[in-house]
C-alpha positions as CSV (number, residue, x, y, z in Angstrom):
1,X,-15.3,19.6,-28.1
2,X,-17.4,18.2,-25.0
3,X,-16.2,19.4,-22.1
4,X,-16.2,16.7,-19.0
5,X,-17.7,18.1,-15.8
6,X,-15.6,18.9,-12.7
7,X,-15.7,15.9,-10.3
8,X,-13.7,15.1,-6.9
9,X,-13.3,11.6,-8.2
10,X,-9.9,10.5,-7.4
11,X,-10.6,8.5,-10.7
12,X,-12.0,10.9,-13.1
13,X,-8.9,13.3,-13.0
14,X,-8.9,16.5,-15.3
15,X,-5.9,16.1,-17.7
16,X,-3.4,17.9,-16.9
17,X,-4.2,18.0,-13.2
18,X,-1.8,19.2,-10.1
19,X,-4.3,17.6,-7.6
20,X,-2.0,15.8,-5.1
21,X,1.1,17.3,-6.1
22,X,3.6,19.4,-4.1
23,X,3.5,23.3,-5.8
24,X,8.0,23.8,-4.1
25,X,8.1,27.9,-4.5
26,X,11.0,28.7,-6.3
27,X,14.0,31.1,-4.6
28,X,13.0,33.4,-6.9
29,X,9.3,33.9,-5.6
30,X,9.6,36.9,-2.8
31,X,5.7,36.8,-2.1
32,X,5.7,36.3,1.8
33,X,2.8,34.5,1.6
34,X,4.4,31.7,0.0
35,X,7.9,32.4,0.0
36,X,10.1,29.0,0.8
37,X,7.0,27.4,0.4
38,X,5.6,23.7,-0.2
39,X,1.6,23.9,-1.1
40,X,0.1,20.0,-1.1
41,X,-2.5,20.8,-4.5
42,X,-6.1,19.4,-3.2
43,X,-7.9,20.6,-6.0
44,X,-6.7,22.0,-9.6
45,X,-9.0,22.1,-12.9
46,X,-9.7,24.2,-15.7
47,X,-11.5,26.4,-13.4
48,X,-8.6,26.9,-11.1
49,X,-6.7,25.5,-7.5
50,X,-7.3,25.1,-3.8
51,X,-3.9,23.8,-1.8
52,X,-2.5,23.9,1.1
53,X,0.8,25.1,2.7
54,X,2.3,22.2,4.8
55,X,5.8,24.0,6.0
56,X,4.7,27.5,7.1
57,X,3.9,27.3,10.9
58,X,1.8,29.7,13.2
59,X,2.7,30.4,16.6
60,X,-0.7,28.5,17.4
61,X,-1.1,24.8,18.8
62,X,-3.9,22.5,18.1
63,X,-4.9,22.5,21.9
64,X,-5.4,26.3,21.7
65,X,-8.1,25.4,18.9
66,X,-9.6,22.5,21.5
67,X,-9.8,25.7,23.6
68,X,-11.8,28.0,21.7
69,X,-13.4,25.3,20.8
70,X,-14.6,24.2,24.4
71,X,-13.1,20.8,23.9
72,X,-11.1,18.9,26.2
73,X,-8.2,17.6,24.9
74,X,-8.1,13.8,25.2
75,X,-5.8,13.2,22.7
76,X,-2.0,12.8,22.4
77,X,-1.8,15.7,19.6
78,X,-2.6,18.8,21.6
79,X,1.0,19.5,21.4
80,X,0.7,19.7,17.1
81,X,1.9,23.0,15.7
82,X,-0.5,24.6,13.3
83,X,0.1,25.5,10.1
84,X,-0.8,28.7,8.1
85,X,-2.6,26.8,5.3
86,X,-2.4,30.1,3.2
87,X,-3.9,33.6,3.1
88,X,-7.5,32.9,2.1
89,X,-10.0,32.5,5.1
90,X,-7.5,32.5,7.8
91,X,-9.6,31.8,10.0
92,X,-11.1,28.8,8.6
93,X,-8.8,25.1,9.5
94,X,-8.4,22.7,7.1
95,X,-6.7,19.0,8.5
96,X,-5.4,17.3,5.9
97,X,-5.0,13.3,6.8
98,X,-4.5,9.5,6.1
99,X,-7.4,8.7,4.0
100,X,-8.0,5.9,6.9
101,X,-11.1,7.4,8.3
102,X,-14.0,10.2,6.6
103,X,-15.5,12.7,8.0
104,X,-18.6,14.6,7.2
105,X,-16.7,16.9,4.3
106,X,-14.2,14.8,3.6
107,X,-12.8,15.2,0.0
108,X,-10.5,12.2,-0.8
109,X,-8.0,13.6,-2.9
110,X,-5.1,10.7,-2.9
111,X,-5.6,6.7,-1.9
112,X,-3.5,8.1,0.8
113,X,-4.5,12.2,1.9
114,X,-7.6,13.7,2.4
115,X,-8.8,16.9,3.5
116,X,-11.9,17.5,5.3
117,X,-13.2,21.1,7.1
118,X,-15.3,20.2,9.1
119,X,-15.8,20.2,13.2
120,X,-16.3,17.0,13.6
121,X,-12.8,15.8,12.8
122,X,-11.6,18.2,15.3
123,X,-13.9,16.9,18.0
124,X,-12.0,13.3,17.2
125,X,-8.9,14.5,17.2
126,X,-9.7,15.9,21.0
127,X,-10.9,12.6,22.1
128,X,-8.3,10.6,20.4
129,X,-10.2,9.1,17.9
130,X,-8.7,11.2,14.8
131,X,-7.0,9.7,11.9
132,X,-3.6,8.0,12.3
133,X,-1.9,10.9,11.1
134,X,-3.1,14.6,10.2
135,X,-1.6,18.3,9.4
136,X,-3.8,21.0,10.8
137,X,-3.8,24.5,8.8
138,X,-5.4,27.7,9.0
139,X,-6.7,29.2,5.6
140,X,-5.8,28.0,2.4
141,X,-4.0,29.3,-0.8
142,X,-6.4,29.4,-4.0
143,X,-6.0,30.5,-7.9
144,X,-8.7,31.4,-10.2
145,X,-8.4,30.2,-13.5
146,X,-5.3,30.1,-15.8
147,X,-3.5,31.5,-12.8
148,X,-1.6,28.7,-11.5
149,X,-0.6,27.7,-14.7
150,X,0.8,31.1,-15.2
151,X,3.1,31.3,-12.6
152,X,4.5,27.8,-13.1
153,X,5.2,29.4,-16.5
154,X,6.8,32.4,-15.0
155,X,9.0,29.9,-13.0
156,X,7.3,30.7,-9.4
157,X,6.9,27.0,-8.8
158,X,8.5,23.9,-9.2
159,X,5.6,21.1,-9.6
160,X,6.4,17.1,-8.1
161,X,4.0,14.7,-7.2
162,X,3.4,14.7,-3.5
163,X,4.7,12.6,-0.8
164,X,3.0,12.1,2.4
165,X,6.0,11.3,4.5
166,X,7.1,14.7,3.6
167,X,3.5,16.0,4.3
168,X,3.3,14.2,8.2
169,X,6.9,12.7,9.1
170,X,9.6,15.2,7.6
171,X,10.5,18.2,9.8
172,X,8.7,21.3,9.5
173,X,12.1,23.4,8.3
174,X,13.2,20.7,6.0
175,X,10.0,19.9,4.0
176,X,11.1,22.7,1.0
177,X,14.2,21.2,0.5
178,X,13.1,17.8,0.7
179,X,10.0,17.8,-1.4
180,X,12.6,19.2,-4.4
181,X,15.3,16.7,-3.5
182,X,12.7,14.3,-5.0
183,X,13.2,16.0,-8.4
184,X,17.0,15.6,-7.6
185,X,17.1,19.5,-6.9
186,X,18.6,21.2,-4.2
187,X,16.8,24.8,-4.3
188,X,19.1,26.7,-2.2
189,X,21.3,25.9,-5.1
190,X,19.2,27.5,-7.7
191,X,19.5,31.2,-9.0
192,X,16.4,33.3,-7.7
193,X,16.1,34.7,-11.3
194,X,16.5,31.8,-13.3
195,X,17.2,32.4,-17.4
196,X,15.3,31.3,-20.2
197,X,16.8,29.2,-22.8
């Protein structure tokens, strides 16, 4: 059996794929990490999955980073909340945005979302000239390989293709609840240690 290479071509996308999918954690998943969580899946082969948490806040705002970044904030988003993208490199941010614009690292991973690390989509979202709409994080949540698909086997994670009005216009506190409302679930009604049939 050939194997395909991995590529970031939004075209090309390994079978079975979670890439731009909501990962809604499941009652039952006490990890406070990811606890009442909704990851947006930017990356997800064979060889594992890089996401990142769109409802867990920080007590940080995006001018603070302008700050320590010695940029003055020109923009109308100073005021954005920052989100704790997930505990690997915390101190790295990660903006996920409207594909409308691309940045230097930009990895298109919808028509619609892309995530880039880079500084110099941070320097134009100081002077105003950042995409139309963006989520800001801190860190991101990865699994090696076969682990992902492991824990969506142990029932950790409800899987539904993402949505970016839940990603950049719902409400922080209601994003969990709405991204499994698309399913047709409503999670606070679900046992925390669901059966198996």
């Amino acid at each position: 059996m050939n194997s395909k290479p991995i590529t970031t071509d939004i075209n090309e996308l390994t079978p079975g794929s979670l890439r731009d999918h909501f990962l809604i954690a499941m009652p039952g998943l006490n990890d406070s990490s990811f606890a009442h969580t909704v990851t947006y899946v930017c990356e997800h082969s064979d060889k594992g999955a890089m996401g990142v948490v769109i409802n867990a806040a920080t007590p940080m705002l995006l001018k603070e980073i302008f700050l320590q970044m010695d940029l003055d904030d020109l923009s109308d988003q100073g005021d954005q909340i920052v989100m704790s993208g997930g505990p690997v490199q915390p101190e790295r941010g990660f903006v996920l945005h409207t594909s409308d614009v691309k940045w230097q690292s930009t990895l298109e991973v919808s028509p619609d979302i892309s995530l880039t690390a880079s500084r110099d989509i941070i320097v134009a979202l100081a002077e105003g000239r950042g995409p139309k709409q963006c989520l800001i994080a801190l860190g991101y949540a990865g699994w090696g390989e076969g682990q992902l698909e492991a824990e969506i086997a142990a029932n950790s994670w409800l899987t539904v293709p993402a949505n970016k009005d839940i990603i950049f216009n719902t409400p922080l506190e209601q994003r969990w609840a709405s991204a499994a409302q698309v399913l047709g679930i409503d999670v606070n009604l679900i046992a925390s240690t669901p059966g198996h049939a």
